[in-house]
C-alpha positions as CSV (number, residue, x, y, z in Angstrom):
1,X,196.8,107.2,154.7
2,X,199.3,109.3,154.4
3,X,201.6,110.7,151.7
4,X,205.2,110.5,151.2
5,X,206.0,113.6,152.6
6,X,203.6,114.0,155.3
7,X,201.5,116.8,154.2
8,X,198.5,115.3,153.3
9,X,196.1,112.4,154.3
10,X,193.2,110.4,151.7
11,X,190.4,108.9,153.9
12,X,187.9,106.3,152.9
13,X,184.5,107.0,153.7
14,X,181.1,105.3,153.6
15,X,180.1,107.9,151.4
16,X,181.1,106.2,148.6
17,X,184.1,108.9,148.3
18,X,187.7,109.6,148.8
19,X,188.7,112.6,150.2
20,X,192.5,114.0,150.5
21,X,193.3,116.4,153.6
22,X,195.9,119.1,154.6
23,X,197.5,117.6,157.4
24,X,198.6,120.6,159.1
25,X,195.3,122.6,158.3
26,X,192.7,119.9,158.1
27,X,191.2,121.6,154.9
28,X,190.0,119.5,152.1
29,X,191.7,119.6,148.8
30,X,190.2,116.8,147.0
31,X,186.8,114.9,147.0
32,X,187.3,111.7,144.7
33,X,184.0,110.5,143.6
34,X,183.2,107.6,140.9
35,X,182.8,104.2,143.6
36,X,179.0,103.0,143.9
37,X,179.8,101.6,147.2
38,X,181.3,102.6,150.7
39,X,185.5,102.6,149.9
40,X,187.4,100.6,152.5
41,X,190.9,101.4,152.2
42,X,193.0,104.3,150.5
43,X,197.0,104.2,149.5
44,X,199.1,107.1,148.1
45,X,201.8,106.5,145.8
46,X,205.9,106.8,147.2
47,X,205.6,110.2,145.5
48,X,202.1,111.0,146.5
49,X,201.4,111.8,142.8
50,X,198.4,108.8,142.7
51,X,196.0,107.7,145.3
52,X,194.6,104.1,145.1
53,X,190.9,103.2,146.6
54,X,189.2,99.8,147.8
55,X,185.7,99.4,148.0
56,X,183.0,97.3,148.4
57,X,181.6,97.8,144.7
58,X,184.7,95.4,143.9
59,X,186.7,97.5,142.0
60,X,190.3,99.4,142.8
61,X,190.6,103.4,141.3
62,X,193.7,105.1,141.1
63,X,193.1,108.6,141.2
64,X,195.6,111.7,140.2
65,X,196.3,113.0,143.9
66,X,196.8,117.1,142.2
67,X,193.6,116.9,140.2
68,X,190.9,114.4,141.9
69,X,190.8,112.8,137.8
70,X,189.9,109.3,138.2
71,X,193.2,107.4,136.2
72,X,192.4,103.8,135.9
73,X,189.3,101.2,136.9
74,X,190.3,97.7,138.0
75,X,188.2,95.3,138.0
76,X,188.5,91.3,138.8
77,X,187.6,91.0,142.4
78,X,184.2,88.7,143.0
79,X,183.8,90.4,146.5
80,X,184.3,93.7,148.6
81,X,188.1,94.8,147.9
82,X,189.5,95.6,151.7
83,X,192.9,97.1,151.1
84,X,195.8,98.5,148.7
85,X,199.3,99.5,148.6
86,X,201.7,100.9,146.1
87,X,204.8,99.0,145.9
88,X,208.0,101.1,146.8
89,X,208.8,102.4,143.8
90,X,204.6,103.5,142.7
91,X,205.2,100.5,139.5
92,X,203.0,98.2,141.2
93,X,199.8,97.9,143.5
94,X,198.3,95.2,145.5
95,X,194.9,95.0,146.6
96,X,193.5,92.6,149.1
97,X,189.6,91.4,148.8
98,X,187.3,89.3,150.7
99,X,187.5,86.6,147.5
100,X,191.1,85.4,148.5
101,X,192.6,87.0,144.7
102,X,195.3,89.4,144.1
């Protein structure tokens, strides 16, 4: 995914970690590590100030995108959580999961 503005990029990785990119140099700048399973999805915020993470250990983490401090733990989903997105405005995220919630 990439943020607002274009300069950076968060992957998801089987490695049970996010990492955030340069996108013009390809240099890491952040690993994010806390998930106990492979992450399936990543979403930065409109203002790229939060990144949110899916994975299979069922839970969504939104990260600080400057610091790579874990912000908040969701947790709710019975099965692997696929995918998130920040709403517009960053005041709301959805997450998608193979147990049909919300």
């Amino acid at each position: 995914a990439f943020s607002g503005d274009g300069s950076r990029v968060a992957s998801a990785s089987r490695d049970k970690t996010v990492r955030i990119w340069d996108a013009a140099s390809g240099k890491e700048l952040q690993k994010l590590e806390g998930h106990t399973d492979r992450v399936y999805g990543v979403a930065f915020s409109g203002d790229g100030s939060r990144v949110a993470s899916a994975s299979e250990d069922k839970t969504v983490r939104i990260w600080d995108a400057a610091s790579g401090k874990e912000l908040q733990k969701l947790e709710g989903h019975t099965r692997d959580v696929t995918a998130v997105a920040f709403s517009g405005d960053g005041s709301k995220l959805a997450s998608a999961s193979d147990d049909k919630r919300s």
